[in-house]
C-alpha positions as CSV (number, residue, x, y, z in Angstrom):
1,X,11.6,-51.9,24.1
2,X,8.3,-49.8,23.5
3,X,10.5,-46.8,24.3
4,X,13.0,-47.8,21.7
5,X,10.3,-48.2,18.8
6,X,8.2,-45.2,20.2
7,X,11.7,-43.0,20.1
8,X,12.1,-45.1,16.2
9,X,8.5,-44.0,15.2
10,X,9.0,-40.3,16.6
11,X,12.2,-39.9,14.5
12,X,10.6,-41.4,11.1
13,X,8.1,-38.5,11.2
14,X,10.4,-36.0,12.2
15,X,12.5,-37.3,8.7
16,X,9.5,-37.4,6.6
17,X,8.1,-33.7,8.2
18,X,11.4,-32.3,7.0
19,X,12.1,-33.9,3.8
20,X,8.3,-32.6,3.1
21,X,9.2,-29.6,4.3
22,X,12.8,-29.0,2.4
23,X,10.6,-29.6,-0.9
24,X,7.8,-27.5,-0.3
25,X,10.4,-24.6,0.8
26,X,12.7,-25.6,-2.2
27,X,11.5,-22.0,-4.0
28,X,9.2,-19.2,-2.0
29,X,6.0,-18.3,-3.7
30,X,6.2,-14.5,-3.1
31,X,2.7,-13.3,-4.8
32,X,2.7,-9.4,-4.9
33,X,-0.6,-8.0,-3.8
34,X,-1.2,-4.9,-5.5
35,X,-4.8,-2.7,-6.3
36,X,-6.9,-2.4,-9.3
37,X,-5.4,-2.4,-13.1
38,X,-3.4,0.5,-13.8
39,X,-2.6,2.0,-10.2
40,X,0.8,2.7,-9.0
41,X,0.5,-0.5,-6.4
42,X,0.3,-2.7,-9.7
43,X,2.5,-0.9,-11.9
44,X,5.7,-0.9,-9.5
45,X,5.0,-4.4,-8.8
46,X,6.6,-5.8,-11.9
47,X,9.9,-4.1,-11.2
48,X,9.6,-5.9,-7.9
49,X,8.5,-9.3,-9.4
50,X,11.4,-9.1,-11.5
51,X,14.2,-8.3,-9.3
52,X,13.3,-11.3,-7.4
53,X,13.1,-13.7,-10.0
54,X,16.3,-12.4,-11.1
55,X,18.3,-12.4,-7.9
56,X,17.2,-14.5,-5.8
57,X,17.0,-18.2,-6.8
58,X,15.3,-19.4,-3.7
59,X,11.9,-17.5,-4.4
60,X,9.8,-17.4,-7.4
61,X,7.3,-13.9,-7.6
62,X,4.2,-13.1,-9.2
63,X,1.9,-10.0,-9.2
64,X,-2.2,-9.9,-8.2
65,X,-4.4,-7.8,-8.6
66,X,-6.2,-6.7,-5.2
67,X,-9.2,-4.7,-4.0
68,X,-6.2,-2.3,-2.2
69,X,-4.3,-1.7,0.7
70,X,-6.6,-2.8,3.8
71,X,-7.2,-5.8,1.4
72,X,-3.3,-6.8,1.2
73,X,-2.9,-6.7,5.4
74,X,-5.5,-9.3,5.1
75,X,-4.4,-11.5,2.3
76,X,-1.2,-11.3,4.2
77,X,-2.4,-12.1,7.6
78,X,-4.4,-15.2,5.9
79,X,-1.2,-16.7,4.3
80,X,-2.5,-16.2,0.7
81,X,0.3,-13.8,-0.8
82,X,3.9,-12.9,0.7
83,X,4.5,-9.5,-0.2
84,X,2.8,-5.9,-0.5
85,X,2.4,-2.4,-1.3
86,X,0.0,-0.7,1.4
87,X,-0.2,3.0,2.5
88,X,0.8,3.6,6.3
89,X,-2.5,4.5,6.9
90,X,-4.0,1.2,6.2
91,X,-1.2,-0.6,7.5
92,X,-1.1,1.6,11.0
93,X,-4.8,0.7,11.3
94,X,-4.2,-3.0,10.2
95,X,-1.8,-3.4,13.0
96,X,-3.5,-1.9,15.7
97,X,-6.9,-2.8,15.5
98,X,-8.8,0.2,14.5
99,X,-10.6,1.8,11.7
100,X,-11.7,-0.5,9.3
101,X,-10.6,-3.6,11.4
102,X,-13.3,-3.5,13.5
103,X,-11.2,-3.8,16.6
104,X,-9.3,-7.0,15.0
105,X,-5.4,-6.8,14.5
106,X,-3.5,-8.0,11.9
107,X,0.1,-8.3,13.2
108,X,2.0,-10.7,10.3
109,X,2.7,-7.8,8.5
110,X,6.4,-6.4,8.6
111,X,7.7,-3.5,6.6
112,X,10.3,-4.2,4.1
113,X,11.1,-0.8,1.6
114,X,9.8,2.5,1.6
115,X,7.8,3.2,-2.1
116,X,6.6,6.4,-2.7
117,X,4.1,9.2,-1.2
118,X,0.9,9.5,-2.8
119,X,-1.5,11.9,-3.1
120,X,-5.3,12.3,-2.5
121,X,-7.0,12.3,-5.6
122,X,-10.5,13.8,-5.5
123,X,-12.5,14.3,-9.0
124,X,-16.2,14.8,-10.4
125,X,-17.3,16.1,-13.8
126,X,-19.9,18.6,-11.9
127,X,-18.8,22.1,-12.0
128,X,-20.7,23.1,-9.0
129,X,-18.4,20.4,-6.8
130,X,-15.6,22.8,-6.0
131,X,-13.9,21.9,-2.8
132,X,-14.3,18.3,-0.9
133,X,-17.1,19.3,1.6
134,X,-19.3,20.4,-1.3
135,X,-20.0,16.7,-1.6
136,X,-22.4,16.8,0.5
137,X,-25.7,15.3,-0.4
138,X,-23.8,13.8,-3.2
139,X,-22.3,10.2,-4.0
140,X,-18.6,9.0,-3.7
141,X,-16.4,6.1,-4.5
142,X,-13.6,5.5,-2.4
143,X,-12.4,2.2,-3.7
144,X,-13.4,-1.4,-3.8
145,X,-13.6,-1.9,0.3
146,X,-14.1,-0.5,3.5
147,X,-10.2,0.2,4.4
148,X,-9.0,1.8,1.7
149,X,-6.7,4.7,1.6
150,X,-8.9,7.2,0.1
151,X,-11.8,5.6,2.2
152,X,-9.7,6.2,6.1
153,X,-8.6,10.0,4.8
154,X,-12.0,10.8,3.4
155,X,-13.8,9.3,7.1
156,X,-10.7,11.6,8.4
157,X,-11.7,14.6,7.0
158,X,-15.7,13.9,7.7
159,X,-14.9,13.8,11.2
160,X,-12.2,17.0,11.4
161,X,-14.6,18.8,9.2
162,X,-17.8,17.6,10.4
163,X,-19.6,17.1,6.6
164,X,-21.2,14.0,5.3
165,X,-21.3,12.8,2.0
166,X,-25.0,11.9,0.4
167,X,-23.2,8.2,0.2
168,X,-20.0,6.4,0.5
169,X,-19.7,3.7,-2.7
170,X,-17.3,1.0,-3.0
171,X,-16.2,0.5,-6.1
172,X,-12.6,0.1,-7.8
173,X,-11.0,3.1,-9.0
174,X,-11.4,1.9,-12.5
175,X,-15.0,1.5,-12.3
176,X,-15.7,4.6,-10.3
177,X,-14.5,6.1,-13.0
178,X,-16.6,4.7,-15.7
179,X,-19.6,5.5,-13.0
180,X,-18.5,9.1,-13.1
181,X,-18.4,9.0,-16.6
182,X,-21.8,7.4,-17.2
183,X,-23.4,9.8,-14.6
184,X,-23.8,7.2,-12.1
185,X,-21.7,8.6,-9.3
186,X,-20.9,12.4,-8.5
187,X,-17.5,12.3,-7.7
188,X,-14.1,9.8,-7.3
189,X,-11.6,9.6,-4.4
190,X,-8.5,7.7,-4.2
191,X,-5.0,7.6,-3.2
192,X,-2.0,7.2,-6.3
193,X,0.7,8.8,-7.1
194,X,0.2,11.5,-9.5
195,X,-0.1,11.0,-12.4
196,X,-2.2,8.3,-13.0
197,X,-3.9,6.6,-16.0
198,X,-7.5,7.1,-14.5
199,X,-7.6,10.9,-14.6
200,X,-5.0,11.5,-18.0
201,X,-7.3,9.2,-20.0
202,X,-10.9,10.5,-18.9
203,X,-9.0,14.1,-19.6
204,X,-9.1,13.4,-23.4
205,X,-12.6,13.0,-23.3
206,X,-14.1,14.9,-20.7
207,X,-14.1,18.3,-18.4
208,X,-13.1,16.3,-15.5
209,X,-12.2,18.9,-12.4
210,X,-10.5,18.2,-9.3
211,X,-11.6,18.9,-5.9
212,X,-10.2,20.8,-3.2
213,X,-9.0,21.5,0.5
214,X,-8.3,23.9,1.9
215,X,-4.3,24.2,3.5
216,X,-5.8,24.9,6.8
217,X,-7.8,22.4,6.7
218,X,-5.4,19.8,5.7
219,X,-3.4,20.7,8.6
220,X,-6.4,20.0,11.3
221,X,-6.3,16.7,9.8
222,X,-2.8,15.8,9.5
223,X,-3.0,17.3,13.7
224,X,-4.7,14.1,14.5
225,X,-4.0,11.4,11.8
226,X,-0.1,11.9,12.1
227,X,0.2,8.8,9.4
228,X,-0.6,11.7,6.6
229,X,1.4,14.4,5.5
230,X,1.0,17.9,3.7
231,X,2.1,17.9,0.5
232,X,0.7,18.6,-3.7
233,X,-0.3,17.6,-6.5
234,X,2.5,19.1,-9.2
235,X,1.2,21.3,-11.3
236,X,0.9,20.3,-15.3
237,X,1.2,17.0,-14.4
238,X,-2.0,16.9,-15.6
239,X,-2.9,19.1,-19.0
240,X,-5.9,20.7,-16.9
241,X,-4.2,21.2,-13.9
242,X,-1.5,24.2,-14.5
243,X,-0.7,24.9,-10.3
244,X,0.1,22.9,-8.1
245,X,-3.2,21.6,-6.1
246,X,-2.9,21.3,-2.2
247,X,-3.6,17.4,-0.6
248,X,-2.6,15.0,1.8
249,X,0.3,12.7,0.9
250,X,0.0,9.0,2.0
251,X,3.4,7.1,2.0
252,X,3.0,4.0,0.0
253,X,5.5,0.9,2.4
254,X,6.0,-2.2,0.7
255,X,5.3,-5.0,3.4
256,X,6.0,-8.9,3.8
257,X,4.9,-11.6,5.7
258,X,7.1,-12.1,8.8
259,X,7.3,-15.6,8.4
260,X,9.5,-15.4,5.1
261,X,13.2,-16.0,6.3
262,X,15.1,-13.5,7.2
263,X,17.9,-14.2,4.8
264,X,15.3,-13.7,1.6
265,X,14.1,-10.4,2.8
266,X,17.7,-8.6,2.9
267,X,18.4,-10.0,0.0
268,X,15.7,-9.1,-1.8
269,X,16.3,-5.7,-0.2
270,X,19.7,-5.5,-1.3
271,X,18.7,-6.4,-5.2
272,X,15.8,-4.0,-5.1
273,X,18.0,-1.0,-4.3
274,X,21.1,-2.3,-6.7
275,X,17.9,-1.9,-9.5
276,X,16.3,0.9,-8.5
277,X,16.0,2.0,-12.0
278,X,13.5,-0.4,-13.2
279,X,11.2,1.3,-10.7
280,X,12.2,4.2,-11.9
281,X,11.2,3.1,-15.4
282,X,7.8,1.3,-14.6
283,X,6.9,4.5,-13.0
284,X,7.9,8.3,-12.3
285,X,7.0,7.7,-8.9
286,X,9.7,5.3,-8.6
287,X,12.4,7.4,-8.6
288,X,11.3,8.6,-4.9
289,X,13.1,5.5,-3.5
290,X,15.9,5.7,-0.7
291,X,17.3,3.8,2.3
292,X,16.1,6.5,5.2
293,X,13.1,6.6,3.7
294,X,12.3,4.0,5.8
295,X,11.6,5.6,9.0
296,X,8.4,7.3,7.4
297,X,6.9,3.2,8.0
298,X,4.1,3.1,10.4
299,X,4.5,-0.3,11.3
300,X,7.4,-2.7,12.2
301,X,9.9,-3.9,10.4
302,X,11.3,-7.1,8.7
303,X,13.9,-8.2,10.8
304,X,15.9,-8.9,7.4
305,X,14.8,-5.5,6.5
306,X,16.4,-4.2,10.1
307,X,19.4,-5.9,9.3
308,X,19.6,-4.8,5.6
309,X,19.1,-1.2,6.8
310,X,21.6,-1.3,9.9
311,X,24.1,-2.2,7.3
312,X,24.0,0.7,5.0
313,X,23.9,2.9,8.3
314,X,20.7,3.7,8.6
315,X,19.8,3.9,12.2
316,X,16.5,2.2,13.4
317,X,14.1,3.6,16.5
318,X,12.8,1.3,18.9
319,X,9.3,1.8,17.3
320,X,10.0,0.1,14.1
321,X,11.8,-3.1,15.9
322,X,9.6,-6.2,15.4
323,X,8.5,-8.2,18.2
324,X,10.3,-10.9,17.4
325,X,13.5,-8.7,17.9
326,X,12.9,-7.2,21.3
């Protein structure tokens, strides 16, 4: 008899635990975490906000502002948003405890589409701050936290190149550039996609200069930090800038929490490439998205995102398999 009401009592919960459950799931609240206003992270997150609130009725999206890339592996890992951009370099580090984690991995993460590369952006309004290692006794931002893109290359360079900036600031893009402006810090550093609002609206108003490395040394770095590549900044993409200007390129991965089904992943995956142009639209960089593209990811993937991809016959290496799928 006490087994009977015990089993009776057992079963109520497990009723009430799922009709609780079935509610709360009824829609997906996919929050997009981005970067600061006006970088390429927030900007190509309304194409993606919108292809999911078109297409897939399950999930609802929004976008958030973020302090950048290391900040979205943790906001991720601590449940409060769903999906992602990062760069590979944060995420790499993210995943396997080093860098800026301080030995702590953050393993929900799963990567989903391939965005776009972007470049390292270095700029200062002094003319006697030619090439990166002249900043040297001199102050730089590198964006609003430990972790950041432009933070991990510039430590990446400092240790190939064995210079030291006079300090290391972190401040958002946007405000590191009103510093620069007000005379407050020597020099900027982050990684966007070119071009960006920051550096085409400070153009109009001042000498603003952009500076350099050397091709030789960008390929000591990339040597050891394999999660950067060679590549430019186009020339006349910016009015000052005729030529093109030699950098590190940092693929941007848009990433999701593992725990979102399976089934909402490839189909979000599936509406995001049948609307490709809105990203195209939102932003030049945009137009960079394909399938294969994929295999530049640093991390694992989604196993919705490993099925989507299989699919359209792209074939998958043992090193992007998820956990879950080995």
């Amino acid at each position: 008899m006490k087994n009977r009401k015990l089993y009776g009592f057992l079963v109520a919960v497990i009723l009430l635990l799922l009709g609780s459950c079935a509610f709360a799931g009824s829609k997906y609240n996919l929050t997009i975490g981005t970067s600061s206003l006006g970088s390429s992270f927030y900007i190509l997150a309304a194409p993606w906000a919108k292809v999911i609130n078109d297409n897939i009725p399950d999930a609802v999206a929004s976008v958030q502002a973020t302090a950048g890339a290391s900040s979205n592996v943790q906001l991720i890992e601590a449940g409060e948003i769903g999906l992602a951009y990062v760069s590979n370099a944060a995420a790499y580090e993210g995943y396997n405890g080093l860098g800026w984690t301080r030995g702590r991995k953050y393993q929900k993460l799963r990567a989903v589409f391939p965005s776009h590369p972007a470049q390292w952006q270095m700029v200062t309004l002094n003319p006697n701050l030619k090439k990166i290692e002249d900043i040297k006794g001199h102050s730089v931002s590198v964006g609003g936290q430990p972790g950041a893109t432009s933070d991990i290359l510039l430590r990446d360079c400092m240790s190939v190149m064995e210079f030291e900036p006079g300090s290391i600031q972190y401040i958002t893009t946007s405000n590191g550039i009103n510093y620069l402006k007000d005379g407050r810090i020597d020099a900027v550093a982050f990684v966007m996609a070119a071009p960006t609002s920051y550096i085409m609206d400070i153009e109009n108003t001042h000498n603003v200069k952009f500076m350099r490395i050397d091709q030789e040394d960008i390929n000591k770095v990339v040597e050891v930090k394999p999660y950067f590549s060679p590549g430019v900044i186009p020339g006349k993409v910016y009015k000052n800038e005729p030529d093109d200007i030699p950098t590190f390129v940092s693929w941007t991965i848009a990433i999701a929490d593992k725990d979102i089904p399976e089934d909402i992943i490839y189909r979000m995956l599936k509406a995001v490439y049948e609307n490709k142009e809105l990203f195209a639209a939102a932003h030049s960089s945009g137009k960079n998205m394909k399938q294969e593209d994929i295999l530049f990811a640093a991390v694992p993937l989604h196993a919705g995102a490993v099925r989507y991809y299989r699919e359209m016959g792209v074939s998958i290496p043992e090193r992007l398999l998820p956990p879950e799928m080995k």
